[in-house]
N, C-alpha and C positions, 0 to 999 in steps of 0.2 A: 315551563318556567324559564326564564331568562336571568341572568346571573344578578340585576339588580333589585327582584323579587327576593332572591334568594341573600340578598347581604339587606333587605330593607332598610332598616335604622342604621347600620351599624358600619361606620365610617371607616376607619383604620384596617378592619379587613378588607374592604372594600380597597382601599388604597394600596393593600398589599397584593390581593388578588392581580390589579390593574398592572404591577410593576410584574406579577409572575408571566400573566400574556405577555406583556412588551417584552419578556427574554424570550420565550416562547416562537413567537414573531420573528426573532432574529433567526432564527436555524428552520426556519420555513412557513409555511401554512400549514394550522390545523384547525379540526373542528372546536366546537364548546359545545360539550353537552349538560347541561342541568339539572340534575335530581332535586329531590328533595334534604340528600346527605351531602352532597356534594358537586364540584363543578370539575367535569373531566375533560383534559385535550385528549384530543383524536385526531391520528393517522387514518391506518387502516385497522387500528386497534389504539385502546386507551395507552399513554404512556407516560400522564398524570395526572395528576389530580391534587385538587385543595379543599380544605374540610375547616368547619369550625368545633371546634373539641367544644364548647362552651354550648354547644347544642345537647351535646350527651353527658357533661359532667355539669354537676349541680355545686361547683365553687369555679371563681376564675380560673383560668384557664392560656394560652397561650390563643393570640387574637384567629392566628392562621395556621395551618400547617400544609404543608407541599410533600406528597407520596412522590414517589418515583418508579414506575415500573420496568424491571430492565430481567434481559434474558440471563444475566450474570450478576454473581452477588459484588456489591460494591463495597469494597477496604479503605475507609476512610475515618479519622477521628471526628473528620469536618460533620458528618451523620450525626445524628442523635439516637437513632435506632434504625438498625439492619434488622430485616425478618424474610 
């Protein structure tokens, strides 16, 4: 699957996704993997990923959402949810 499969119809994520590569891009190369849950950047390991909650939850939803995988927990109000 290729990320535009996976945003088919739906614009705004897609345009949000587009702006999370381009920072992405700025701090180096990585991969894009594609499932079917989501679209993951790769190093040498996943270190994030974006997902449409609107997939799993049966009312709107927030268009996009951006994980972050880090070796350390992150202290910020800016989060929405640390786990």
């Amino acid at each position: 699957m290729i990320p535009d499969e996976f945003f088919s119809d739906k614009a705004l994520p897609k345009k949000l996704f587009e702006a999370v590569r381009q920072a992405v891009e700025t701090i180096g190369e990585a991969t894009v993997r594609t499932t079917k849950s989501q679209i993951a950047f790769r190093r040498q390991r996943s270190f994030a990923a974006v997902w449409m909650p609107e997939q799993y939850l049966k009312r709107e939803a927030a268009p996009l959402v951006l994980s972050v995988f880090t070796n350390t927990r992150i202290q910020s109000p800016r989060w929405k949810e640390v786990v």
